[in-house]
KOLLOFI-854228 format. One line per field, with one value per residue: z, x, y of N, C-alpha, C in turn; residue in three letters. Coordinates in Angstrom, 2 decimals, padded with zeros to 5 digits. Each point is the difference from the previous one (the first is absolute). Example, Ala and Ser with C-alpha at 12.3 -4.5 7.8 and 13.67 -1.06 7.14 Angstrom:
REM KOLLOFI-854228
n.Z = 007.80|-000.72
n.X = 013.19|-000.35
n.Y = -005.69|001.05
ca.Z = 000.00|000.06
ca.X = -000.89|000.82
ca.Y = 001.19|001.19
c.Z = 000.00|000.73
c.X = 000.90|-000.77
c.Y = 001.20|001.09
koldo = ALA|SER
***
This chain:
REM KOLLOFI-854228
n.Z = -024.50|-000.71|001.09|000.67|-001.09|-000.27|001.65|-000.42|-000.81|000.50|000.24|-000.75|-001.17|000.90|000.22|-001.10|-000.02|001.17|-000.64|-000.89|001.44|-000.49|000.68|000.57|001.16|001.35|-000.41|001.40|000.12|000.67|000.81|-000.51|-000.41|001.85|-000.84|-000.01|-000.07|000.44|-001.01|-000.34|000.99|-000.90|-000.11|-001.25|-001.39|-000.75|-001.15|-001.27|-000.64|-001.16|-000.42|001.02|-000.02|001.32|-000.67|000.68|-001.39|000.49|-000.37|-001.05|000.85|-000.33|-001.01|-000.23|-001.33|000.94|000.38|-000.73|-000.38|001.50|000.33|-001.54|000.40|001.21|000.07|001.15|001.09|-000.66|000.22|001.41|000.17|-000.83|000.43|001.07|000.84|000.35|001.31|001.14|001.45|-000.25|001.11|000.25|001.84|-000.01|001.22|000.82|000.37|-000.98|001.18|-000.76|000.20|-000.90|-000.53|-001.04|000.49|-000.67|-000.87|000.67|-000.55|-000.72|000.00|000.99|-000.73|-000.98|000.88|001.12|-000.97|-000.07|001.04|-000.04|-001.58|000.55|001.23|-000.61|-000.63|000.97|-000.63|-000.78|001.10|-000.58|001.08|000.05|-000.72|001.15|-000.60|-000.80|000.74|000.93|-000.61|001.09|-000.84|-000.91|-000.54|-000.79|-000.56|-000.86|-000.18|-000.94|-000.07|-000.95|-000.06|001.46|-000.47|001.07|000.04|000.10|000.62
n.X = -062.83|-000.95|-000.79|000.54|000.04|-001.25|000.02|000.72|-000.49|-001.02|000.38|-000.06|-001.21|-000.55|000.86|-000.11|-001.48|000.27|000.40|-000.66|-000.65|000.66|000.72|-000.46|-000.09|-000.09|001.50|-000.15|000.99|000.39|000.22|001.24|000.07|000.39|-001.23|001.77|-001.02|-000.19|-000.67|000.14|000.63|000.40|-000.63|-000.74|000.29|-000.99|-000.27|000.14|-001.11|000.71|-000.37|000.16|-001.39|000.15|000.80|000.73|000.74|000.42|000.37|000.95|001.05|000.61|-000.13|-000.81|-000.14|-000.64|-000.83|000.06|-000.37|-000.26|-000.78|-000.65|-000.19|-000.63|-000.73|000.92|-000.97|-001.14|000.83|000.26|-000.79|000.44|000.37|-000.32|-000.57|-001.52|-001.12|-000.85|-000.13|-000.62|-000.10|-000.93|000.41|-001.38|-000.17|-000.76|000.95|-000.04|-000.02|001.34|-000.63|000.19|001.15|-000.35|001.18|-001.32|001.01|000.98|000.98|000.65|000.02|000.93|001.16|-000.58|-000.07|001.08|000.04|-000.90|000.10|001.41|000.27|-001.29|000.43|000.83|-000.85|-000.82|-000.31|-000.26|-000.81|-001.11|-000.24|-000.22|-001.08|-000.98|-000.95|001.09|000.54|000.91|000.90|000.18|001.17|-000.59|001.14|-000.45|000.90|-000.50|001.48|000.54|000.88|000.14|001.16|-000.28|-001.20|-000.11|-001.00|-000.92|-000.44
n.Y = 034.43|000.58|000.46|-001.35|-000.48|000.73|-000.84|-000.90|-000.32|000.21|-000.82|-000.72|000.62|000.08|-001.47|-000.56|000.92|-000.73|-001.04|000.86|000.62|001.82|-000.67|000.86|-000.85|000.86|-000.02|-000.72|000.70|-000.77|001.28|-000.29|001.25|000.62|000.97|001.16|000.82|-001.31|000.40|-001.79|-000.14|-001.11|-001.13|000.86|000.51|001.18|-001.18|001.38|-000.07|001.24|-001.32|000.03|-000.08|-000.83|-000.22|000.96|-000.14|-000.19|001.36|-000.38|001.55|-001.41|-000.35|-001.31|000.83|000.79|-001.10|-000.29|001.43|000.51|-000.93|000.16|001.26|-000.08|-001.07|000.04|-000.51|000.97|001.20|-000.19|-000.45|000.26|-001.20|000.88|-001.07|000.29|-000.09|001.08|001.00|001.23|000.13|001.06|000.55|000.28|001.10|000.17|000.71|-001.56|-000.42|-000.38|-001.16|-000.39|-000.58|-001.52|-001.78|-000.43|-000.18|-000.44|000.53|-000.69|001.50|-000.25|000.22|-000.37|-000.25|-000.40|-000.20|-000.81|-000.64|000.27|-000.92|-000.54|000.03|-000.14|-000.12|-000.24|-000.91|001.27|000.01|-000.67|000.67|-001.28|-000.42|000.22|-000.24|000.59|-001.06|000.71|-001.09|-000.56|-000.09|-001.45|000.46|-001.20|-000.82|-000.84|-000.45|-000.32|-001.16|000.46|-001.04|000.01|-000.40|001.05|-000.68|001.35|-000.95
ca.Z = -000.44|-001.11|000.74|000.67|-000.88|-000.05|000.53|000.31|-001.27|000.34|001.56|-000.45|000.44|001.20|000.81|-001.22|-000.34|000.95|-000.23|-000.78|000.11|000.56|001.53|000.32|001.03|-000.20|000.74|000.97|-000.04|001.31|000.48|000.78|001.44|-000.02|-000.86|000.55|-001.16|-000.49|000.98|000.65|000.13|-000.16|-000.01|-001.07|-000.88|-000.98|-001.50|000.01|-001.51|-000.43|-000.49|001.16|-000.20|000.73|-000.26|-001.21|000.48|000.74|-000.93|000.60|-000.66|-001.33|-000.97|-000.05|-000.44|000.67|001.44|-000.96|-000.40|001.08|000.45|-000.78|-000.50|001.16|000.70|000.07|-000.85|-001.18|-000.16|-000.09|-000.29|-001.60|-000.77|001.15|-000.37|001.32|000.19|001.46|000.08|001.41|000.54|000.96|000.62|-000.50|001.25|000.01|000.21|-000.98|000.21|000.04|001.35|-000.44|-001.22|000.02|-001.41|000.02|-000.54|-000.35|-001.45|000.49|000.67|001.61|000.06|-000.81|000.39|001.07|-001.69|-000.57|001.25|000.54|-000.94|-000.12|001.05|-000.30|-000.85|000.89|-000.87|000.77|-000.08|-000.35|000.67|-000.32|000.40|-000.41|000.37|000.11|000.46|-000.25|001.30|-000.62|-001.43|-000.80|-001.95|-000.16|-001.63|-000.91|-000.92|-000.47|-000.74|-001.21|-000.67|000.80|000.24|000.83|-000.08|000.85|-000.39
ca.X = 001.39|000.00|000.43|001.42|000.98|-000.28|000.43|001.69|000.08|000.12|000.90|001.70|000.27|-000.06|001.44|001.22|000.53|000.28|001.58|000.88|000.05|000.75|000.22|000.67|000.05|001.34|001.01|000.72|001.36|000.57|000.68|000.32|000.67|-000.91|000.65|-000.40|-000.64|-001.58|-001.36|-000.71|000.68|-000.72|001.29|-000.06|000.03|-000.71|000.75|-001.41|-000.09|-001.02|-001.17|-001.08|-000.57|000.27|001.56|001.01|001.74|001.43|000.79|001.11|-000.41|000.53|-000.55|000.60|000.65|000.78|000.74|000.56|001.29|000.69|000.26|000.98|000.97|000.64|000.45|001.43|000.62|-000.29|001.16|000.85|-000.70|-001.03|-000.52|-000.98|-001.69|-000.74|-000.51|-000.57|-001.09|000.57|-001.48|000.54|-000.99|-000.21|-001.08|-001.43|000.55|001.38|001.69|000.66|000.54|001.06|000.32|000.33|-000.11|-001.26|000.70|000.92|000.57|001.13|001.07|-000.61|000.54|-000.66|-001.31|000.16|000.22|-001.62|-000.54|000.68|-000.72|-001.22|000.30|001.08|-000.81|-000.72|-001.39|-001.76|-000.90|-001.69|-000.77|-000.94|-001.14|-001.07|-001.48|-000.34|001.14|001.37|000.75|001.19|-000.20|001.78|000.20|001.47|000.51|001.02|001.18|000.43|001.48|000.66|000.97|-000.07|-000.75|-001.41|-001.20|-001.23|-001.56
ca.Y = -000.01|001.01|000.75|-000.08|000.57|001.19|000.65|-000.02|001.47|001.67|000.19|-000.38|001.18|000.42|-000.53|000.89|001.30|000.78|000.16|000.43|001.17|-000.29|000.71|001.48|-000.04|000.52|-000.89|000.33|-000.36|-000.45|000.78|-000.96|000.97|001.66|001.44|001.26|001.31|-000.58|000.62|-000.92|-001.26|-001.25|-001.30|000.28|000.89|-000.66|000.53|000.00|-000.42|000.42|-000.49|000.16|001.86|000.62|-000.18|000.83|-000.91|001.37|000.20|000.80|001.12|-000.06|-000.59|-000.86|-000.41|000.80|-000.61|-001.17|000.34|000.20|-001.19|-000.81|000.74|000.33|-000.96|-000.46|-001.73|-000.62|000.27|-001.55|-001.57|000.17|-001.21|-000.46|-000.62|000.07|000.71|000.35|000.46|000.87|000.76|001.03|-000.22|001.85|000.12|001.18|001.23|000.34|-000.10|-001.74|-000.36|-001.29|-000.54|-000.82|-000.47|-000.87|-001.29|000.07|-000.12|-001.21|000.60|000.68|001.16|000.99|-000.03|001.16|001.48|-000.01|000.31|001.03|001.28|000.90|000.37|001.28|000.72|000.51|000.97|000.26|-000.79|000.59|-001.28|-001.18|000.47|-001.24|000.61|001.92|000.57|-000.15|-000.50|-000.84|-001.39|-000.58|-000.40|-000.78|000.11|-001.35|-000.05|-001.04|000.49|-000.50|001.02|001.16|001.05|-000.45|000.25|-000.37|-000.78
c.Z = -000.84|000.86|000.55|-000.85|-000.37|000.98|000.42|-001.17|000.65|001.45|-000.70|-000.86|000.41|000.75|-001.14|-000.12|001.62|000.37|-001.00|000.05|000.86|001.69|000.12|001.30|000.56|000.55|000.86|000.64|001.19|000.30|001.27|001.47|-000.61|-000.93|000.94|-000.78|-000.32|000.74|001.05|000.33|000.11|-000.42|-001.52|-000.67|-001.32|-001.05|-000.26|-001.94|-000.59|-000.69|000.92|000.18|001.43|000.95|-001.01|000.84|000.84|-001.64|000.27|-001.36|-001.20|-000.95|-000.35|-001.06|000.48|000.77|-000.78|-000.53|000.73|000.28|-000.69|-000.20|001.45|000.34|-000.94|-000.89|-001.42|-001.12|-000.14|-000.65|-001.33|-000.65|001.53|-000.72|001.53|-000.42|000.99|-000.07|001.45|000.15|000.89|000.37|-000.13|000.63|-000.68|-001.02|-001.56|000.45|000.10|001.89|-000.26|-001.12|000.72|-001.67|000.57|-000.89|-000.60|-001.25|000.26|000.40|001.03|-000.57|-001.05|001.16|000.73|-000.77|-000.20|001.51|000.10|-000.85|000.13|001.63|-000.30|-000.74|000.15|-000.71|000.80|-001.01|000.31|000.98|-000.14|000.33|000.11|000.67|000.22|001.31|-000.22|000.83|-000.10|-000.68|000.10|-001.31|-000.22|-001.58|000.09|-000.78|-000.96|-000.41|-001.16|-000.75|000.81|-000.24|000.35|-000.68|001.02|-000.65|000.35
c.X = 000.29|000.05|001.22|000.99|-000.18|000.61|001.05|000.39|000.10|000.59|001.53|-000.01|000.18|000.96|000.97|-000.30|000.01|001.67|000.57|-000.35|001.42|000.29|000.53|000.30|001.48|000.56|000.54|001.61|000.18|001.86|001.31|000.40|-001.01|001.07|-000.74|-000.40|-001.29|-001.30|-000.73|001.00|-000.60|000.76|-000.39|-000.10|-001.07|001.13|-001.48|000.42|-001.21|-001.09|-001.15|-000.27|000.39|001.39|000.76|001.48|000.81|000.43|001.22|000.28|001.27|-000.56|001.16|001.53|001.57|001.12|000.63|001.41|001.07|000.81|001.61|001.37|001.00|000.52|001.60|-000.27|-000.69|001.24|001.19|-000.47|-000.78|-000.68|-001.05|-001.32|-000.02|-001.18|-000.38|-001.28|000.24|-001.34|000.12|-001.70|-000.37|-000.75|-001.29|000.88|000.75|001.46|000.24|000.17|000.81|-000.13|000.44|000.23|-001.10|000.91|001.34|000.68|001.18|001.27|-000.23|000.83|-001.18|-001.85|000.44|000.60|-001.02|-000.62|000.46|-000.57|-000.94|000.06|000.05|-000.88|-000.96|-001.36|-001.32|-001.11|-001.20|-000.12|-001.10|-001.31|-000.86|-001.21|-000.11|001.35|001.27|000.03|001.73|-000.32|001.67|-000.46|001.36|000.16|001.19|000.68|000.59|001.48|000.49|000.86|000.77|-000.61|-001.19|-001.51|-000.90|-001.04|-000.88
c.Y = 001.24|001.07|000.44|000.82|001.29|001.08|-000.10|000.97|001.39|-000.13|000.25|001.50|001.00|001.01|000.97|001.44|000.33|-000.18|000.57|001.39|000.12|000.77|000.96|000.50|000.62|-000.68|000.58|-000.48|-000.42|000.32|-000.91|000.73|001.21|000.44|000.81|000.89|-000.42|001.06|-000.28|-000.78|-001.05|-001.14|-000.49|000.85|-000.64|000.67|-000.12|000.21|000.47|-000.67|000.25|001.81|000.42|000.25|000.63|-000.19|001.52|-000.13|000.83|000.96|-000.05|-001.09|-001.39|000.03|001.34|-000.67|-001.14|000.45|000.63|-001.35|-000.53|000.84|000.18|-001.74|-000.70|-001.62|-000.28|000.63|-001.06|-001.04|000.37|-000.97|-000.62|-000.04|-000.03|000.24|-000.09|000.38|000.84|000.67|001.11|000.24|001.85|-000.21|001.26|000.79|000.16|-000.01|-001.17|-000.37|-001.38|-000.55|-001.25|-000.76|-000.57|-000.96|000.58|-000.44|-001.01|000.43|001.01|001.79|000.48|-000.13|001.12|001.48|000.74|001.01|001.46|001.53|000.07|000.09|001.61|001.11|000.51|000.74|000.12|-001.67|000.67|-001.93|-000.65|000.58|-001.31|000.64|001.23|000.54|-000.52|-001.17|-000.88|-000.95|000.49|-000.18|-000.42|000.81|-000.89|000.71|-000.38|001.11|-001.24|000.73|001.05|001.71|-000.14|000.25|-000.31|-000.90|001.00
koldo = UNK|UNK|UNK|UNK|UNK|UNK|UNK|UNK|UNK|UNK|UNK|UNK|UNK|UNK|UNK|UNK|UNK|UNK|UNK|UNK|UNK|UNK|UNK|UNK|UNK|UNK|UNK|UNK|UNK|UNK|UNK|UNK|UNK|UNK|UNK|UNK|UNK|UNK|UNK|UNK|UNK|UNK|UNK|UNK|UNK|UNK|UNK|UNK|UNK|UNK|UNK|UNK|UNK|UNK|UNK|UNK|UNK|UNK|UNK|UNK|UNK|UNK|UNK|UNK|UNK|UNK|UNK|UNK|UNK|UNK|UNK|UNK|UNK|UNK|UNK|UNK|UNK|UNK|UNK|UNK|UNK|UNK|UNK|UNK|UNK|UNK|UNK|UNK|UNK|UNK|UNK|UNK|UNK|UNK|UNK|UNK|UNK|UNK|UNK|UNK|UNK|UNK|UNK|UNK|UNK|UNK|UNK|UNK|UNK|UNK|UNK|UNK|UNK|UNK|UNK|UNK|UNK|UNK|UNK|UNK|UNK|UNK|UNK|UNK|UNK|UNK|UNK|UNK|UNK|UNK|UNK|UNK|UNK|UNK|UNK|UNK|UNK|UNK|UNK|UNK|UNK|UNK|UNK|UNK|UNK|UNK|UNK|UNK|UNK|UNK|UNK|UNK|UNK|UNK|UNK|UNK|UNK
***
């Protein structure tokens, strides 16, 4: 019996420091239609996350709090709507090469005119991108970025 318990002991811990390591596994996106510009055409895209050594994010060639303040200063409805609360999430697909092959909302905000706002301005803007890396190369990935609006002014998560 003294045994038994000994070893439900080191099973049980066992079991705990192998759940509380954490996963780094890359996530793979499931693509509902072909993108055209993909290196690879494929019926997924990885978002990839720098915690993992062999994964580096697409970066883009303006700085968050760059794009925060474009945002807030160009978009029409946080203008109109000053007392707006939201928030979203928009993702854009960056092939081998650093070039945008699509923008999407990954979650839409509770208003369809400030999403299709959101879409148009960074449509419209057209920045260079440093494409996704994983295991020493380039490839396609997606990077989202969460929103929030209070007060009507935007913030990135």
């Amino acid at each position: 019996m003294k045994t038994l318990v000994i070893h439900f002991f080191l099973f049980s811990l066992y079991s705990f420091g192998q759940e509380s390591i954490p996963k780094t596994e890359t996530k793979k996106v499931l693509l509902r239609k072909k993108v055209e510009g993909m290196c690879i055409p494929a019926k997924f895209v990885l978002e990839l996350y720098n915690g993992n050594p062999d994964e580096v994010e697409p970066k883009c060639s303006i700085d968050k709090e760059e794009l925060i303040e474009r945002l807030n200063s160009d978009l029409q409805f946080l203008k109109k709507h000053p007392d707006f609360k939201g928030r979203g999430m928009v993702s854009v697909i960056i092939n081998c090469e650093g070039r945008v092959v699509g923008w999407a909302e990954a979650v839409k905000s509770r208003n369809e005119e400030l999403n299709e706002e959101i879409l148009r301005f960074l449509i419209k803007q057209n920045f260079d991108w440093k494409p996704g890396i994983y295991k020493e190369e380039n490839i396609d990935s997606l990077f989202s970025f969460s929103y929030q609006i209070v007060r009507g002014v935007l913030r990135l998560n």
